[in-house]
C-alpha positions as CSV (number, residue, x, y, z in Angstrom):
1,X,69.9,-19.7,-59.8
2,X,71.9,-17.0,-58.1
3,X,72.6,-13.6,-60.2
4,X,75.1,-11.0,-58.9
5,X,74.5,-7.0,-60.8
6,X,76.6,-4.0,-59.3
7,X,73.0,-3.0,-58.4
8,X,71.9,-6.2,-56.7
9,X,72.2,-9.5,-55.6
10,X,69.3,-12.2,-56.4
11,X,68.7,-15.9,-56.2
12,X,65.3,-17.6,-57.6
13,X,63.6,-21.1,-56.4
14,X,61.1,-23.3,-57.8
15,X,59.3,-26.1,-56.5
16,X,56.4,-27.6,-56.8
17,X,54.0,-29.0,-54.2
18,X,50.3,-31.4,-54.4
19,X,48.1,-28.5,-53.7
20,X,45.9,-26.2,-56.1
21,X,47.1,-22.8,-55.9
22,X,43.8,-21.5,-54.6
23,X,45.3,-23.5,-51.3
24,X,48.6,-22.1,-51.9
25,X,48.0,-18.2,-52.0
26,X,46.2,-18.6,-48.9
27,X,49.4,-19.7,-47.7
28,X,51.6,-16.9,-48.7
29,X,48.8,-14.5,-47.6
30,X,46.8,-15.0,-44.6
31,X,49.0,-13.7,-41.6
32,X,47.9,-16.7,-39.2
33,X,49.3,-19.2,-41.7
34,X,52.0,-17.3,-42.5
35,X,53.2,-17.2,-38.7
36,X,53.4,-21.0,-39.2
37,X,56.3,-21.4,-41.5
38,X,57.6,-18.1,-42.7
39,X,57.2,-15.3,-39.6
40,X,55.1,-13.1,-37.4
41,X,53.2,-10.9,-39.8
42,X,50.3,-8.2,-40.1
43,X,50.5,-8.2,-44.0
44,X,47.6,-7.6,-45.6
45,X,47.6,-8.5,-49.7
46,X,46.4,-4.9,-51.2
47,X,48.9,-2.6,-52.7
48,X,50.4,0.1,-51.0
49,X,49.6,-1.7,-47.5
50,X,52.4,-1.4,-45.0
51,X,53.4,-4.9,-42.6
52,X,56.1,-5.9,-40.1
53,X,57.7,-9.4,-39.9
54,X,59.4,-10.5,-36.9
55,X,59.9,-13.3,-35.1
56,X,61.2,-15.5,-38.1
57,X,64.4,-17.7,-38.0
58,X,65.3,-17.6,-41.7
59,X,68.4,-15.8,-42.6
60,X,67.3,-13.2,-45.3
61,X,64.8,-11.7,-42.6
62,X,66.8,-12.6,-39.3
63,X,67.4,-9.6,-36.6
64,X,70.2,-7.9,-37.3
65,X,73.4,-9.7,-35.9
66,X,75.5,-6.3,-35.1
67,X,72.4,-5.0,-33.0
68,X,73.8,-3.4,-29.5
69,X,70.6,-4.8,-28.1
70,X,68.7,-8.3,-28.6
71,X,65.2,-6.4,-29.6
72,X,66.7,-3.7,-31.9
73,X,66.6,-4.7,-35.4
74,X,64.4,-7.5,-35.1
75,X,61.2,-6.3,-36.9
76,X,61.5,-5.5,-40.9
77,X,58.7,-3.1,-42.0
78,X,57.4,-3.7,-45.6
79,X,55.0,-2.5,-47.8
80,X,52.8,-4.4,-50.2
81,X,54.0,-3.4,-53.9
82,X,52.4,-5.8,-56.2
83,X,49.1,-7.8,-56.3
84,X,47.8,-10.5,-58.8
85,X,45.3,-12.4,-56.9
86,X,45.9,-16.1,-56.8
87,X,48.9,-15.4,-59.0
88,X,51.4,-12.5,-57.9
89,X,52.6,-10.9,-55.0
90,X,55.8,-8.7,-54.7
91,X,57.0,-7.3,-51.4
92,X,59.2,-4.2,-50.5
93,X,61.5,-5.1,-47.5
94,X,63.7,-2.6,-45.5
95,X,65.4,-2.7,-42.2
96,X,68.5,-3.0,-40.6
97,X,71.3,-3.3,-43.0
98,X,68.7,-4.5,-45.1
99,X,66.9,-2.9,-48.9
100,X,65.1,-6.2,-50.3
101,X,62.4,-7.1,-52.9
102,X,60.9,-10.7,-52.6
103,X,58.2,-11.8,-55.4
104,X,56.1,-14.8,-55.2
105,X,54.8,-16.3,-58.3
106,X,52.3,-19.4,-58.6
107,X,51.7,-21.3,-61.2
108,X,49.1,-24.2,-61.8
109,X,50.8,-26.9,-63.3
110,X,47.5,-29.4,-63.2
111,X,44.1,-28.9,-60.9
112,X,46.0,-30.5,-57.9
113,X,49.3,-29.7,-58.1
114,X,50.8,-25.9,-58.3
115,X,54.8,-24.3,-59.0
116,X,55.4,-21.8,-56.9
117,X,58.7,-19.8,-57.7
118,X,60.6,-17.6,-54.8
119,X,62.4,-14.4,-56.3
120,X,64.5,-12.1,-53.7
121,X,66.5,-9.1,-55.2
122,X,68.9,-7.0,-52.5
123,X,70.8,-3.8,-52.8
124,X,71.8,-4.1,-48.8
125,X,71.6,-7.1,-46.9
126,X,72.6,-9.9,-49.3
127,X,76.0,-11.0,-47.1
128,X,78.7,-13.0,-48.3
129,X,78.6,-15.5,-51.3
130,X,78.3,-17.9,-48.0
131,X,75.7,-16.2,-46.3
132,X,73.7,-16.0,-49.3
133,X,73.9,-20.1,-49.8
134,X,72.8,-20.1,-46.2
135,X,69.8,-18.2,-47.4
136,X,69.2,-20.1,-50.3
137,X,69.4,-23.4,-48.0
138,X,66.8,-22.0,-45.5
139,X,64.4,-21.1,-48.1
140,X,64.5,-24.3,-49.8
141,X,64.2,-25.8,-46.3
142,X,61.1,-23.5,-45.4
143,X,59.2,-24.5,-48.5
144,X,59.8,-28.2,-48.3
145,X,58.7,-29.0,-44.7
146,X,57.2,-26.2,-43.0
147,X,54.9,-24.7,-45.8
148,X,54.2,-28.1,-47.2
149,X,53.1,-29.2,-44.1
150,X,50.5,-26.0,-43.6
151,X,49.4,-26.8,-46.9
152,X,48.4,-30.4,-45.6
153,X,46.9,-29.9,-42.7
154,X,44.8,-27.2,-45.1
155,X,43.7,-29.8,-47.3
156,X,41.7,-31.5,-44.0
157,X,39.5,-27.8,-43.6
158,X,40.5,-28.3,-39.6
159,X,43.5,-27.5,-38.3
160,X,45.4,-26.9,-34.8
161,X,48.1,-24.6,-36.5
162,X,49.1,-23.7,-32.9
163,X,49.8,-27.1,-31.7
164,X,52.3,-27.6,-34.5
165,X,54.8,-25.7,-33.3
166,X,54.0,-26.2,-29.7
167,X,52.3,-23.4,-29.0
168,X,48.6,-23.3,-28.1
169,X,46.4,-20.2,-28.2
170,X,43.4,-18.8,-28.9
171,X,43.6,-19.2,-32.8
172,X,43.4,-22.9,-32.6
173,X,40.6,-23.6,-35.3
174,X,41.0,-22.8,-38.9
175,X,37.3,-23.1,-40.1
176,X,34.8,-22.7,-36.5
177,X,31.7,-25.5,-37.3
178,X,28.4,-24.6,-36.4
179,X,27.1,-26.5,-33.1
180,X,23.3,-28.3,-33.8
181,X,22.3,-27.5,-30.8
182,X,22.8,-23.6,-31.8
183,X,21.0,-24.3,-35.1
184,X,18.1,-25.7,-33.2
185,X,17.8,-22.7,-30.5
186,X,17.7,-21.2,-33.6
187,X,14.7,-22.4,-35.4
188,X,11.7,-20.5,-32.8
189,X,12.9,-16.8,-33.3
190,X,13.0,-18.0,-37.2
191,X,9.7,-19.1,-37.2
192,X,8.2,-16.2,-35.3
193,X,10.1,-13.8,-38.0
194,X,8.7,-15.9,-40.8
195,X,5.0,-15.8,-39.5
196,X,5.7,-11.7,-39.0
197,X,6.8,-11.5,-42.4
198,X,3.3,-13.2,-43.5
199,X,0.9,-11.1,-41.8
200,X,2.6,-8.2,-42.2
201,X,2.1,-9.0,-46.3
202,X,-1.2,-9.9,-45.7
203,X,-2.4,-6.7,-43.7
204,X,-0.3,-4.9,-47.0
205,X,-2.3,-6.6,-49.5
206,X,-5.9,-6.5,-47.7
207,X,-4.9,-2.4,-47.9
208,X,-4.5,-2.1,-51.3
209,X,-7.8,-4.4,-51.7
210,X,-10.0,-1.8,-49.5
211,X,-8.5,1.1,-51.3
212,X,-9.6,0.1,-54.7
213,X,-12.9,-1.2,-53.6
214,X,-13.3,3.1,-52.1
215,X,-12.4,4.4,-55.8
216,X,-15.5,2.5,-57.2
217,X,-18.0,5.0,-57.2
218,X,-16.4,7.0,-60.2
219,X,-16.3,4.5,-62.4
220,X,-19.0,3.6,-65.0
221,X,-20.8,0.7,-63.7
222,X,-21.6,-0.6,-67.7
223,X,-20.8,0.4,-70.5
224,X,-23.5,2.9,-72.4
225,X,-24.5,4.4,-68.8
226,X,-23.4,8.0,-68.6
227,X,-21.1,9.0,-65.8
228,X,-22.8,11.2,-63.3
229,X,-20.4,14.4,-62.3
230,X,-21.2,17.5,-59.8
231,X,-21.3,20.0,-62.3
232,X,-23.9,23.0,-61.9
233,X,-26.9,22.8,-63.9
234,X,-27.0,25.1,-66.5
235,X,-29.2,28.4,-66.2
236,X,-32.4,29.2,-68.5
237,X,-31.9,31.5,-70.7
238,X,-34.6,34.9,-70.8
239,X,-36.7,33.5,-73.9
240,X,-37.1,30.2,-72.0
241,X,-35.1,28.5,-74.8
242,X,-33.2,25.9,-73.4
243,X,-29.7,26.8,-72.9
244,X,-27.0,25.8,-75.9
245,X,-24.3,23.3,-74.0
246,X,-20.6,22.6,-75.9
247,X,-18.1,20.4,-74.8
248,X,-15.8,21.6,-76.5
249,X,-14.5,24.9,-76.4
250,X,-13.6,26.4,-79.9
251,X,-15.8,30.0,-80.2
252,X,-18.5,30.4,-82.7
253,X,-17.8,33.1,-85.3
254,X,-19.6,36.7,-84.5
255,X,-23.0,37.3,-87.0
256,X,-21.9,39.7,-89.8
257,X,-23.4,43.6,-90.0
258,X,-26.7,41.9,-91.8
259,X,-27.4,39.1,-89.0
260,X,-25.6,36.5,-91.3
261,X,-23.0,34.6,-90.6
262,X,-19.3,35.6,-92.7
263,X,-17.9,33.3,-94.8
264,X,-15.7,30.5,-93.5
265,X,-11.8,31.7,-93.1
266,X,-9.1,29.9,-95.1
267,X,-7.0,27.4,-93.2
268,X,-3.8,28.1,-93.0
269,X,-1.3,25.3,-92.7
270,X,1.9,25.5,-92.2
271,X,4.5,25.1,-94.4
272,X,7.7,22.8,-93.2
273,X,11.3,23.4,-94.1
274,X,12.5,20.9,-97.4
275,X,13.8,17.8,-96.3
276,X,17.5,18.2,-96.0
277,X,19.7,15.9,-98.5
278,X,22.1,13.7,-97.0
279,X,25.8,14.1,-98.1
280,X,27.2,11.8,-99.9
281,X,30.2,11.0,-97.9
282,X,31.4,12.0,-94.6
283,X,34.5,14.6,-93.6
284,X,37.7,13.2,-93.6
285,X,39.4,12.9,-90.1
286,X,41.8,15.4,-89.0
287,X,45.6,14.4,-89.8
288,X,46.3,13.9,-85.7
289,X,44.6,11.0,-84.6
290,X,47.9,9.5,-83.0
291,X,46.9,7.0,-80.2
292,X,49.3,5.8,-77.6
293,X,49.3,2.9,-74.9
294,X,51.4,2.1,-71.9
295,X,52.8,-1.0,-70.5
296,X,55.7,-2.6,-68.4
297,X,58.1,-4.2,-70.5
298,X,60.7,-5.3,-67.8
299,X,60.5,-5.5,-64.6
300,X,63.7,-6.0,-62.0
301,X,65.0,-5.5,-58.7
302,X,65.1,-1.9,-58.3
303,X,63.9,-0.4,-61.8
304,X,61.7,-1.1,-64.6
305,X,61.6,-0.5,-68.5
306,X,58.3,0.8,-69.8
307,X,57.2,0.5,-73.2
308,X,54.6,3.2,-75.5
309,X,53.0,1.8,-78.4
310,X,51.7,4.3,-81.1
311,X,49.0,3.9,-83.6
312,X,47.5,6.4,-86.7
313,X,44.0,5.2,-87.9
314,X,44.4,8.2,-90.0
315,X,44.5,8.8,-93.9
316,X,48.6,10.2,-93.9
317,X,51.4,9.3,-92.1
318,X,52.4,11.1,-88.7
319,X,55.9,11.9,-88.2
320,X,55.5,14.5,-85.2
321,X,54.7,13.7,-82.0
322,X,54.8,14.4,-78.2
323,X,54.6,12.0,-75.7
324,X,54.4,13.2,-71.6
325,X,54.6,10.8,-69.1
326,X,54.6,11.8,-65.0
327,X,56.3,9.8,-62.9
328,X,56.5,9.4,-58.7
329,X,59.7,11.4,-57.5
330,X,62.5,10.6,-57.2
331,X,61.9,8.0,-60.3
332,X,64.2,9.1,-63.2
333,X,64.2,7.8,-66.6
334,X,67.8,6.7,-67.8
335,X,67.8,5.8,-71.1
336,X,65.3,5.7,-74.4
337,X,64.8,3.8,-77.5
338,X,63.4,4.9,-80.2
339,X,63.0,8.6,-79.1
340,X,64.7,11.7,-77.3
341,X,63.7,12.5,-74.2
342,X,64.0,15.5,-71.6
343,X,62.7,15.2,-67.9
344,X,61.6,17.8,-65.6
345,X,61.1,17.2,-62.2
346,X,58.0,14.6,-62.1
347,X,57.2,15.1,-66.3
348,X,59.3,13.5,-69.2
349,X,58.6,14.4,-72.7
350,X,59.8,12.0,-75.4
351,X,59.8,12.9,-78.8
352,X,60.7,11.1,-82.1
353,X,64.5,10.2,-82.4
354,X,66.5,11.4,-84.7
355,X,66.2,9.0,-88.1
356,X,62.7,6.8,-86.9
357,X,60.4,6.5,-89.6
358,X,57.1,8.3,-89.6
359,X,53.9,6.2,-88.3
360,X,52.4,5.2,-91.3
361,X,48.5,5.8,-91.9
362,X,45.4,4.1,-92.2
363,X,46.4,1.6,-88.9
364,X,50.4,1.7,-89.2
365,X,52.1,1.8,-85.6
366,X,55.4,2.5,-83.8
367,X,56.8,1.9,-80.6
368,X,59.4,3.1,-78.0
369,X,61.0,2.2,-74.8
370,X,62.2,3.5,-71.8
371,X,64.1,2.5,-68.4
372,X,63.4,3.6,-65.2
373,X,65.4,3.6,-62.0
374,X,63.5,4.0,-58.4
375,X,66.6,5.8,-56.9
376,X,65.2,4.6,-53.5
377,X,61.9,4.9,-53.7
378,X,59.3,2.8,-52.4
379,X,57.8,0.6,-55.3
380,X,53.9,1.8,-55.0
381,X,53.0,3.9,-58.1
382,X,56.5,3.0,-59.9
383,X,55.0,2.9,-63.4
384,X,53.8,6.6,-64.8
385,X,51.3,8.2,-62.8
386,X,49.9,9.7,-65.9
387,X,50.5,9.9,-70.0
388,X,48.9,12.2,-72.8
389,X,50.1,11.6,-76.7
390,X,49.8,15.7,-78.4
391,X,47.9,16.4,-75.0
392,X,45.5,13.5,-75.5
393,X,45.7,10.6,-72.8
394,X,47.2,7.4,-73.0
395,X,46.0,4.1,-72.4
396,X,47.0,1.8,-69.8
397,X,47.8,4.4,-67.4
């Protein structure tokens, strides 16, 4: 399929290929396969990572052909914009004459055997309606023989990628195997760092062993034998009476004026608070209890269109609200559905449009939409940076 906008210029290829897609993103992602069949690369697959490509002979990422010299214009820069591991991966590309988005989707048709679709958008760069066949051509051409063949020689776990396109190098093994010989020099520092391992566990244990054995003396031996302490022997009083011990240590009450002891005190106790009564019902919840959520409703070459879904768990309908999204600059938002908006440098406030119905309550919801254009900017952080509904925050942000 090939798609001309007055914004861009796109063409989309599928194939399919006897591979599992675990097999195929490694493909798409690992720079030393990628220098196989697509071009020289540093990419790494994390968002917001930068990479080069050079060296590659396909005609959407060739050197510039109006270069003065043969080394200027030969390297595109890119940054990583998208990730979905084992699913997704969407690339920035600029250069030369050259503004490009390229997406890579994969999809697993059975356990062996994966789609994998090729999307490239450009606003520069895209050529003639001849060029752009020539693309399409060399693509198609790329994926058929050169990838599928990576993909094969993946399948055998050993593979002299350099060799198959006549060079040979260093990098010459996919997946090193361990030699027996270093497995068996191996096995005598292992044993000694086993036997280590045991003594030091033994010393360890026979510490803890000696340890209680010292803290037996202050324990009763049996049970009925009283425990024998330091404390001082008590004195002899002057009558030679022996002396009165307590072991406890509440006071005895004074003897009264005639030598007799005074009557016992009341007890007091004290007197706790009445049990409070439950209500019967709780307080109803406050009439803002708006929620709102954020996703991506649209995604193309060079903008977006985001959607905000609202939601009212409350008892009464909500018809006022204020939604605040903040967005990278330059991004500016270009159109809305379902509400009015007004943008301020990096900050957009949407309110209800004029004629859309209150939320209704007790779970009703509403929704609107917006559309986004980059303006030029690099695709990191594209969707809204942050989102608060009547200065609460959004989800999905």
């Amino acid at each position: 399929m090939t798609t001309e906008s007055p914004a861009s210029v796109e063409i989309e290829i599928e194939v399919e290929v006897e591979h599992p897609a675990e097999r195929v993103w490694r493909a798409l992602t690992e720079p030393r396969l990628l220098r196989q069949w697509f071009a020289e690369t540093d990419l790494k697959p994390r968002v917001g990572a930068f990479f080069q490509l050079s060296g590659t002979d396909l005609p959407g990422l060739q050197p510039d052909p109006t270069a003065e010299r043969p080394d200027e214009g030969s390297t595109v820069e890119g940054e990583v914009v998208g990730v979905e591991p084992g699913e997704r991966l969407v690339l920035f590309l600029h250069g030369p004459g050259l503004v490009s988005r390229l997406r890579w989707e994969i999809t697993t048709v059975e356990d062996q055997r994966t789609r994998i679709m090729l999307h490239q958008s450009w606003r520069e760069g895209a050529g003639s309606e001849a060029e752009l066949a020539d693309k399409r051509i060399a693509y198609e051409t790329a994926l058929a023989q050169p990838l599928a063949a990576v993909l094969d020689w993946l399948a055998f776990g050993d593979v002299d990628l350099e060799g198959m396109r006549g060079r040979r190098g260093p990098e010459t093994v996919i997946l090193p195997r361990l030699s027996v010989a270093r497995l068996r020099s191996a096995r005598v520092p292992l044993a000694l760092a086993a036997l280590a391992v045991v003594v030091g566990l033994a010393a360890v244990t026979a510490g803890i062993l000696w340890g209680r054995g010292g803290d037996d003396g202050d324990v009763a031996a049996e049970p009925g034998v009283p425990n024998i302490t330091s404390s001082p022997a008590p004195l002899p009083s002057a009558s030679g009476a022996p002396p009165m011990t307590s072991s406890t240590s509440t006071a005895l009450p004074a003897p009264g004026p005639t030598g007799t002891p005074p009557p016992a005190a009341d007890v007091l106790l004290p007197t706790l608070p009445p049990r409070a009564t439950p209500t019967a019902s709780a307080s109803p919840p406050p009439e803002d209890v708006l929620s709102a959520a954020y996703a991506t409703d649209a995604d193309w070459a060079f903008g977006y269109r985001g959607k905000i879904s609202l939601s009212n768990p409350g008892t009464v309908q909500n018809g006022a609200w204020t939604v605040v999204i903040t967005l990278k600059s330059p991004i500016a938002v270009t159109k809305a559905d379902g509400a009015t908006f007004t943008q301020s440098g990096e900050n957009v406030t949407f309110t209800p449009a004029p004629g859309v119905l209150p939320v209704g309550a007790a779970g009703g919801t509403a929704s609107f939409t917006f559309e986004a254009d980059l303006k030029g900017a690099l695709f990191s952080d594209r969707e809204p940076t942050a989102c608060t509904i009547n200065g609460r925050a959004c989800s999905g942000v």
